[in-house]
Backbone as XML, in Angstrom:
<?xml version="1.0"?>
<chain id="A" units="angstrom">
  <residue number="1" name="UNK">
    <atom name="N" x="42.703" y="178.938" z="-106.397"/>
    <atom name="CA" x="41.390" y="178.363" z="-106.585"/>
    <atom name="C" x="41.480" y="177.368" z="-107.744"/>
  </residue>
  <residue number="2" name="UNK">
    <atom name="N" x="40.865" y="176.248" z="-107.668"/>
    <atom name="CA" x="41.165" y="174.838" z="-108.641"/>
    <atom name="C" x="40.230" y="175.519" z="-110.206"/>
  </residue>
  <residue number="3" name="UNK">
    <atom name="N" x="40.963" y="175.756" z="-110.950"/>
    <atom name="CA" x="40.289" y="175.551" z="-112.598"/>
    <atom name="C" x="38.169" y="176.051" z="-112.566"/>
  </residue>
  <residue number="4" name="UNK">
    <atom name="N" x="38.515" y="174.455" z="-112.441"/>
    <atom name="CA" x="37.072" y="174.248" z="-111.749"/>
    <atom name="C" x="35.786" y="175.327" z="-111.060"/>
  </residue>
  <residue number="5" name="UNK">
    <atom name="N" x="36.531" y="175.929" z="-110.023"/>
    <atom name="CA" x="36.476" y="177.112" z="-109.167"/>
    <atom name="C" x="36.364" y="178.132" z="-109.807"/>
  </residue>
  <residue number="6" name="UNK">
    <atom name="N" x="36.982" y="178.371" z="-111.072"/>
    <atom name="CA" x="37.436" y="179.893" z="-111.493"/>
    <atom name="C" x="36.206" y="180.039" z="-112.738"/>
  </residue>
  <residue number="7" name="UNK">
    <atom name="N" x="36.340" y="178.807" z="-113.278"/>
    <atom name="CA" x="35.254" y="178.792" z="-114.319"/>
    <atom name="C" x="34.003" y="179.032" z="-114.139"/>
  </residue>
  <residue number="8" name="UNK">
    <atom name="N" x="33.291" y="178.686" z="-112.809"/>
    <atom name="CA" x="31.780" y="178.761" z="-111.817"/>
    <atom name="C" x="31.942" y="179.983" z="-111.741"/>
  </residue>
  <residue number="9" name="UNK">
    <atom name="N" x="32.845" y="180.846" z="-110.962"/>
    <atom name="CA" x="32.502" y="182.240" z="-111.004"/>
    <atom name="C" x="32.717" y="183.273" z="-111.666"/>
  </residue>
  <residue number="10" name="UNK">
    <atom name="N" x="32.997" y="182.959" z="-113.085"/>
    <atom name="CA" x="33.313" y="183.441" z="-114.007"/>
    <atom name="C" x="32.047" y="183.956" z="-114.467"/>
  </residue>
  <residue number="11" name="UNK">
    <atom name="N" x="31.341" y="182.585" z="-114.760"/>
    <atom name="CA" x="30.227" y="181.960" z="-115.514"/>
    <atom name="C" x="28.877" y="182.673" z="-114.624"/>
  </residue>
  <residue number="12" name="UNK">
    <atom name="N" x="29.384" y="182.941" z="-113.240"/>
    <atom name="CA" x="27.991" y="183.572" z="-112.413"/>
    <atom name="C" x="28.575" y="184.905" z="-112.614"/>
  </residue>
  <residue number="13" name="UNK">
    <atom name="N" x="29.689" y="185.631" z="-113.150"/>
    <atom name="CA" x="29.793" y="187.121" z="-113.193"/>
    <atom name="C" x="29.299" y="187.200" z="-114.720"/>
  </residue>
  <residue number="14" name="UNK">
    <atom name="N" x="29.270" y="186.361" z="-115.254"/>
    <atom name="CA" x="28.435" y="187.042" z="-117.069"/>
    <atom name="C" x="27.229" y="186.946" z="-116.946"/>
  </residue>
  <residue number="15" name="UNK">
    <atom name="N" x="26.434" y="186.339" z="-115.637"/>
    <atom name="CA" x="25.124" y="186.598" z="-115.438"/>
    <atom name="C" x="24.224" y="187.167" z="-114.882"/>
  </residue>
  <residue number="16" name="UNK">
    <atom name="N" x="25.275" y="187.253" z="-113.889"/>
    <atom name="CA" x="24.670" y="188.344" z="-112.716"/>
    <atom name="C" x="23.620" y="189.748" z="-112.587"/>
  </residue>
  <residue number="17" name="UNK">
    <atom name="N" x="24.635" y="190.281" z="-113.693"/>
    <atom name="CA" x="23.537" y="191.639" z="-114.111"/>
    <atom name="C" x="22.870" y="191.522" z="-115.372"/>
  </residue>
  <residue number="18" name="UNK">
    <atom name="N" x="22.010" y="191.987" z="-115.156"/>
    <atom name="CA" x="21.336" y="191.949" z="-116.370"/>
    <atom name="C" x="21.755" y="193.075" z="-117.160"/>
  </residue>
  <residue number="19" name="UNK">
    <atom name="N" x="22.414" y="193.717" z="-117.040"/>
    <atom name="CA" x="23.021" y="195.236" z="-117.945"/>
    <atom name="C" x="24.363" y="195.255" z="-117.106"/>
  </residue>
  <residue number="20" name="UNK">
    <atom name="N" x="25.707" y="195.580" z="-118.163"/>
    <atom name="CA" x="26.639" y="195.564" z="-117.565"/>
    <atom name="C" x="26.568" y="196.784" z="-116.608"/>
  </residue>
  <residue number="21" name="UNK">
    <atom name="N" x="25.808" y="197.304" z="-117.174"/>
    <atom name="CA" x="26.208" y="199.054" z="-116.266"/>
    <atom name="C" x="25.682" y="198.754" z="-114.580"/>
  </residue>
  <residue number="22" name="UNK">
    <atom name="N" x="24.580" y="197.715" z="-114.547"/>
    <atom name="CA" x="24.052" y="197.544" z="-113.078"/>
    <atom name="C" x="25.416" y="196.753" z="-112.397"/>
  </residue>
  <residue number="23" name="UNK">
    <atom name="N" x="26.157" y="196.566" z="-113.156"/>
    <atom name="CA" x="27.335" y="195.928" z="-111.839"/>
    <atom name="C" x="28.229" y="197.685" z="-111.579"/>
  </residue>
  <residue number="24" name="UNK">
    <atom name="N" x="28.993" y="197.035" z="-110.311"/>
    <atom name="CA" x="29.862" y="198.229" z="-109.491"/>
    <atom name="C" x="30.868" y="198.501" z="-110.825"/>
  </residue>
  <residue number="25" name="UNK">
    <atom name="N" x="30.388" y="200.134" z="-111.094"/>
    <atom name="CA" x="31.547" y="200.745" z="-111.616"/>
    <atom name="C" x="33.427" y="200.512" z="-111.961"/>
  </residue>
  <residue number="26" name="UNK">
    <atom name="N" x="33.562" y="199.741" z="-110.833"/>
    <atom name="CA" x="34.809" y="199.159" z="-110.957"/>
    <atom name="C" x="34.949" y="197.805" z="-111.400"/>
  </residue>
  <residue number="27" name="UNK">
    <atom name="N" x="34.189" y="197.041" z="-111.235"/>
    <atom name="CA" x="33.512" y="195.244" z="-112.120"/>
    <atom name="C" x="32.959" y="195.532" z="-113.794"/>
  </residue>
  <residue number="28" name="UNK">
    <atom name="N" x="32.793" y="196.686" z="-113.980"/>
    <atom name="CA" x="32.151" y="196.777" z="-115.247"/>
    <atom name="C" x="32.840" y="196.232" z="-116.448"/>
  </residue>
  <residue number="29" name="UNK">
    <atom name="N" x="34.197" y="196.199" z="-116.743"/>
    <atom name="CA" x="35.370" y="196.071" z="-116.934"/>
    <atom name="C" x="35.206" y="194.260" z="-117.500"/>
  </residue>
  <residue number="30" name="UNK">
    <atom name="N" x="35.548" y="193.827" z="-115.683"/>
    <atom name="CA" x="35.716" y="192.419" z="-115.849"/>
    <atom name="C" x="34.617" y="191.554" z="-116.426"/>
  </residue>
  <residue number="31" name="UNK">
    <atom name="N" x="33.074" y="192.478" z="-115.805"/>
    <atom name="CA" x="32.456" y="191.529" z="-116.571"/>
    <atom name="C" x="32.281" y="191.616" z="-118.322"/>
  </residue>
  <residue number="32" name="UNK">
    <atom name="N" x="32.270" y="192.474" z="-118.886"/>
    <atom name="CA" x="32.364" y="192.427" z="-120.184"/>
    <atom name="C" x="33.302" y="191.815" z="-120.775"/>
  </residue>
  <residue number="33" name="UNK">
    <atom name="N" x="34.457" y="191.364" z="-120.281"/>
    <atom name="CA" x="35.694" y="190.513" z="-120.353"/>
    <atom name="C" x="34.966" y="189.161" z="-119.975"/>
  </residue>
  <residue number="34" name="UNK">
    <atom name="N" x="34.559" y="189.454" z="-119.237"/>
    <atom name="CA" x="33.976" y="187.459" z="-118.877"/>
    <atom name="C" x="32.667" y="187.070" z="-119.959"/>
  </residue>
  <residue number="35" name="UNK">
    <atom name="N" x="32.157" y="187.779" z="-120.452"/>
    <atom name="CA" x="30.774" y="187.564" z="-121.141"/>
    <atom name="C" x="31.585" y="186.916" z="-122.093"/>
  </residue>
  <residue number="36" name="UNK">
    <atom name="N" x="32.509" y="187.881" z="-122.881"/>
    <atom name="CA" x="32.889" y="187.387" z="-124.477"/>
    <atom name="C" x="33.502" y="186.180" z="-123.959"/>
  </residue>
  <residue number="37" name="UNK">
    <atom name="N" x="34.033" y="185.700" z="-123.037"/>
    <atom name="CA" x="34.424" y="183.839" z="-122.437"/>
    <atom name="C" x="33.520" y="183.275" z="-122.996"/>
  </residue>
  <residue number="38" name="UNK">
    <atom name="N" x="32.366" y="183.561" z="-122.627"/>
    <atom name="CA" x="30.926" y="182.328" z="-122.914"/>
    <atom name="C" x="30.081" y="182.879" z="-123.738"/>
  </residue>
  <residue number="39" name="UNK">
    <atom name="N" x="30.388" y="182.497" z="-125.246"/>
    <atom name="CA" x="29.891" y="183.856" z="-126.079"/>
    <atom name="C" x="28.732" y="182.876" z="-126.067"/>
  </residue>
  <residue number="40" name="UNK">
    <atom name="N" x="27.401" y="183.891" z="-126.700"/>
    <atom name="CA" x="26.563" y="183.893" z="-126.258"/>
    <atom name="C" x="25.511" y="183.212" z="-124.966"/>
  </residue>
  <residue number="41" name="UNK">
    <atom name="N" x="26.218" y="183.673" z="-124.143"/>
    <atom name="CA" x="25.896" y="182.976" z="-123.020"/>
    <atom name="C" x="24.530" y="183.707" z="-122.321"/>
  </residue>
  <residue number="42" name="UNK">
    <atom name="N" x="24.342" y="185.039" z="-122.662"/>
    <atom name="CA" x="23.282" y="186.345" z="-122.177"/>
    <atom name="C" x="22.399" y="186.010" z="-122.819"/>
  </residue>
  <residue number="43" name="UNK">
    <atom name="N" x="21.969" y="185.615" z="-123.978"/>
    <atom name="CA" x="21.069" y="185.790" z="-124.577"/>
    <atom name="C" x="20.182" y="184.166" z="-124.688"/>
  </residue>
  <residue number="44" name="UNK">
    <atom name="N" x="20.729" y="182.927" z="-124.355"/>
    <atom name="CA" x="20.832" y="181.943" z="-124.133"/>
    <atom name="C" x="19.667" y="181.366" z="-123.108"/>
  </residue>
  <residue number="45" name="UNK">
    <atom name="N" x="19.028" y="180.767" z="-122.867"/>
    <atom name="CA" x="18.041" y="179.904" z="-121.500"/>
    <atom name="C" x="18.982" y="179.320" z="-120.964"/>
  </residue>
  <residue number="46" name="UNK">
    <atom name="N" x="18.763" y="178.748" z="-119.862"/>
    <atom name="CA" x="19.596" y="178.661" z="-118.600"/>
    <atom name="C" x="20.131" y="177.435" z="-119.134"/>
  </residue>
  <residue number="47" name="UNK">
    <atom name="N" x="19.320" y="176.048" z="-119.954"/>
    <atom name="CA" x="19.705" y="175.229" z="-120.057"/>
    <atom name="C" x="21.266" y="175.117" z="-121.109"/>
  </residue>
  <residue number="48" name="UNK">
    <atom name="N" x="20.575" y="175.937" z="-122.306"/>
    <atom name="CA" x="22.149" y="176.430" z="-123.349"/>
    <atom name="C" x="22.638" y="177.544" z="-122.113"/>
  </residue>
  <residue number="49" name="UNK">
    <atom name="N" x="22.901" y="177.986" z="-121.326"/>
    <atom name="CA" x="23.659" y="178.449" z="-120.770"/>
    <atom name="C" x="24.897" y="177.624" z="-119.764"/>
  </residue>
  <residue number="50" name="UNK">
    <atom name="N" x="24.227" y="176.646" z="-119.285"/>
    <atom name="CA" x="24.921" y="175.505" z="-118.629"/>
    <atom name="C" x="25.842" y="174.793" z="-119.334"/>
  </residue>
  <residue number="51" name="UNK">
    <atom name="N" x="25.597" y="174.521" z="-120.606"/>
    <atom name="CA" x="26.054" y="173.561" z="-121.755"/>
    <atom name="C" x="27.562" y="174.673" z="-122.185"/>
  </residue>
  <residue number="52" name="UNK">
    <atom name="N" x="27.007" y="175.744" z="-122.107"/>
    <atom name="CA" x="28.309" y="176.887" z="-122.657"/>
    <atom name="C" x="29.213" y="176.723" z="-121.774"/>
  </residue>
  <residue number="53" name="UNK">
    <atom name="N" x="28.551" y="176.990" z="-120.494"/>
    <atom name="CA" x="29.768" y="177.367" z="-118.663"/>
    <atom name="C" x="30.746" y="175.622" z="-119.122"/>
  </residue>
  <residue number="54" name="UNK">
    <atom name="N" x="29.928" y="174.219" z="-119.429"/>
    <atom name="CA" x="30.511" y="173.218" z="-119.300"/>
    <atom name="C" x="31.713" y="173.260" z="-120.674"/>
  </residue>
  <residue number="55" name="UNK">
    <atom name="N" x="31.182" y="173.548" z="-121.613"/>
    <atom name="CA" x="31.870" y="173.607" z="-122.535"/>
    <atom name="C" x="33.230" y="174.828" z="-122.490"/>
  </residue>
  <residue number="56" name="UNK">
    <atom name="N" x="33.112" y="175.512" z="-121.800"/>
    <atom name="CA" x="33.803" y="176.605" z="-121.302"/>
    <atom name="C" x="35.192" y="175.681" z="-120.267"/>
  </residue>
  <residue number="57" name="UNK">
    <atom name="N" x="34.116" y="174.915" z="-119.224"/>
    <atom name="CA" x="35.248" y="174.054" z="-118.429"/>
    <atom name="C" x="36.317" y="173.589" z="-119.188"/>
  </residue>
  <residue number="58" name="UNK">
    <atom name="N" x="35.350" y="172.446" z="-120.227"/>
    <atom name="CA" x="35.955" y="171.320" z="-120.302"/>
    <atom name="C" x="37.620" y="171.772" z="-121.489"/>
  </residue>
  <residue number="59" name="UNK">
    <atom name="N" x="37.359" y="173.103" z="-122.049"/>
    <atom name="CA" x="38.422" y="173.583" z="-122.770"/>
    <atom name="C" x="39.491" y="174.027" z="-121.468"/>
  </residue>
  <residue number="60" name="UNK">
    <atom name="N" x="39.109" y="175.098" z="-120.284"/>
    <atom name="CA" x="40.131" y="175.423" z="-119.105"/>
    <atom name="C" x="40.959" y="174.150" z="-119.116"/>
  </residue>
  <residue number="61" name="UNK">
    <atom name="N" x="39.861" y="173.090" z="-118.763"/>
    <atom name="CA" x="40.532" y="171.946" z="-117.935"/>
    <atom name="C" x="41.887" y="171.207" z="-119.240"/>
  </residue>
  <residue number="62" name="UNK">
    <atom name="N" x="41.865" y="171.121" z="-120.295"/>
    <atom name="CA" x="42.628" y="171.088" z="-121.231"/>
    <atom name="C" x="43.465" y="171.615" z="-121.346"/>
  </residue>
  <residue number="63" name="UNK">
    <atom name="N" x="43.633" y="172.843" z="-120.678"/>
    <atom name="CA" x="45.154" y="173.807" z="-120.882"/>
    <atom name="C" x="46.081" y="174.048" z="-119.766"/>
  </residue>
  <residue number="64" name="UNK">
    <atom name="N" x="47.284" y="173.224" z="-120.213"/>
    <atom name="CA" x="48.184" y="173.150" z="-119.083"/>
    <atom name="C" x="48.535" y="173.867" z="-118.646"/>
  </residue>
  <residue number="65" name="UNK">
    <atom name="N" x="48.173" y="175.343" z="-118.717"/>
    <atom name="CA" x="48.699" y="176.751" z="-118.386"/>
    <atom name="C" x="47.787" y="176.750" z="-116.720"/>
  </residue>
  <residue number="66" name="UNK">
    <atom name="N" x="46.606" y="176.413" z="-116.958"/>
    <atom name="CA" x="45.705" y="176.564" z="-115.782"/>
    <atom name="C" x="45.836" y="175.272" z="-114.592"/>
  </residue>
  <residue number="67" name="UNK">
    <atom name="N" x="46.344" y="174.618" z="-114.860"/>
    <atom name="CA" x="46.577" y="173.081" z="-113.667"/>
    <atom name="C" x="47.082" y="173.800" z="-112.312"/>
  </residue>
  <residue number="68" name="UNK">
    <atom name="N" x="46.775" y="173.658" z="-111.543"/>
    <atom name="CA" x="47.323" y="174.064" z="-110.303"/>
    <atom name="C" x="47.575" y="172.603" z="-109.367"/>
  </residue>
  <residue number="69" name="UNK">
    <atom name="N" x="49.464" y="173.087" z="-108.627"/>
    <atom name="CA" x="49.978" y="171.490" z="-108.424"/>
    <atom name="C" x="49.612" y="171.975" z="-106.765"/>
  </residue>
  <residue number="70" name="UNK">
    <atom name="N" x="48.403" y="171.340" z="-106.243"/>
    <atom name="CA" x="48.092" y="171.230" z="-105.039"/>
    <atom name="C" x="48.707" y="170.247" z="-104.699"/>
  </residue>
  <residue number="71" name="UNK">
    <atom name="N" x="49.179" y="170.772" z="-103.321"/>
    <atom name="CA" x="50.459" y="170.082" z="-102.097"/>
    <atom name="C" x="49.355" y="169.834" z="-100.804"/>
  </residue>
  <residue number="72" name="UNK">
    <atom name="N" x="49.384" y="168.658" z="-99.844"/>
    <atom name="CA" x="48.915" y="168.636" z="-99.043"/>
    <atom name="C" x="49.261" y="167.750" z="-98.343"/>
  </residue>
  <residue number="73" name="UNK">
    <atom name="N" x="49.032" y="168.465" z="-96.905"/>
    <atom name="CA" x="49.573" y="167.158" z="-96.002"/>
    <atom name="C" x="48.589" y="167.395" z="-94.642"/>
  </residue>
  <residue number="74" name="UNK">
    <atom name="N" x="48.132" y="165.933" z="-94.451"/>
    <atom name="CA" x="47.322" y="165.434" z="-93.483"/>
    <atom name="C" x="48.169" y="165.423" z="-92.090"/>
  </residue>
  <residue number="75" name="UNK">
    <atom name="N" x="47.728" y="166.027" z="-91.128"/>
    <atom name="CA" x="48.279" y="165.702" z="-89.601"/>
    <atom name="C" x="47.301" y="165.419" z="-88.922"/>
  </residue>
  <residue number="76" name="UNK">
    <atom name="N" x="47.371" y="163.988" z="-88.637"/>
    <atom name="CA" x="46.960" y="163.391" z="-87.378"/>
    <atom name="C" x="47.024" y="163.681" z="-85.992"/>
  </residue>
  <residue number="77" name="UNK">
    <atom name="N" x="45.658" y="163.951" z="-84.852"/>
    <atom name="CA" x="46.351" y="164.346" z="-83.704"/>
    <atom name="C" x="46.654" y="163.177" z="-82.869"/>
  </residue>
  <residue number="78" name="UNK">
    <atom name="N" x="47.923" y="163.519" z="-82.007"/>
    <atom name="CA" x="48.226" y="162.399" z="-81.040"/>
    <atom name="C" x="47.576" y="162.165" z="-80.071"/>
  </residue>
  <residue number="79" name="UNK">
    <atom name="N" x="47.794" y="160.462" z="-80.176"/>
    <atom name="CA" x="46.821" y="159.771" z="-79.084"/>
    <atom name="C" x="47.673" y="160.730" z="-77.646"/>
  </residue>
  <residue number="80" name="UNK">
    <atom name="N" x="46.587" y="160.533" z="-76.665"/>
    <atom name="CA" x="47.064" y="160.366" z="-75.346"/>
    <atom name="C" x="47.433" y="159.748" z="-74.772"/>
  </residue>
</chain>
C-alpha cells in the first residue's frame, strides 16, 4: 500500500473509537500505538485534526525507509 495509503488509515484508526476499549479486543493494541503517531490528534476538532494526519504525511513521505518501488506494466489487447 503507497505511504500515502498507510497514513489515511492510520489516521482513521486513532479516530474511530471514541474509547480505545470500544475497538475489537484484538485492535486495542494497535490503536493506542497509532494515537501516540498523531499526538494530540483525539482531543483536537476535525480541522487541527487534518493539519496533524497532513503533517503526519508529509514527515512518512520524507523517510526513505517507507518509499515503495512500484513496478508496472501496461498490456495492450490485440487488434483483430
Amino acid at each position: 500500500m503507497p505511504v500515502e495509503a498507510q497514513v489515511f488509515e492510520a489516521w482513521i484508526w486513532a479516530l474511530a473509537w471514541e474509547r480505545v476499549s470500544d475497538a475489537p479486543l484484538r485492535k486495542q493494541r494497535l490503536v493506542k500505538f497509532v494515537i501516540q503517531q498523531f499526538p494530540g490528534i483525539r482531543t483536537s476538532n476535525r480541522k487541527t485534526q487534518k493539519r496533524v494526519g497532513l503533517e503526519v504525511l508529509r514527515q512518512a513521505e520524507l523517510d526513505p525507509t517507507l518509499k515503495m518501488k512500484i513496478e508496472r506494466e501496461i498490456k495492450l489487447a490485440a487488434k483483430i
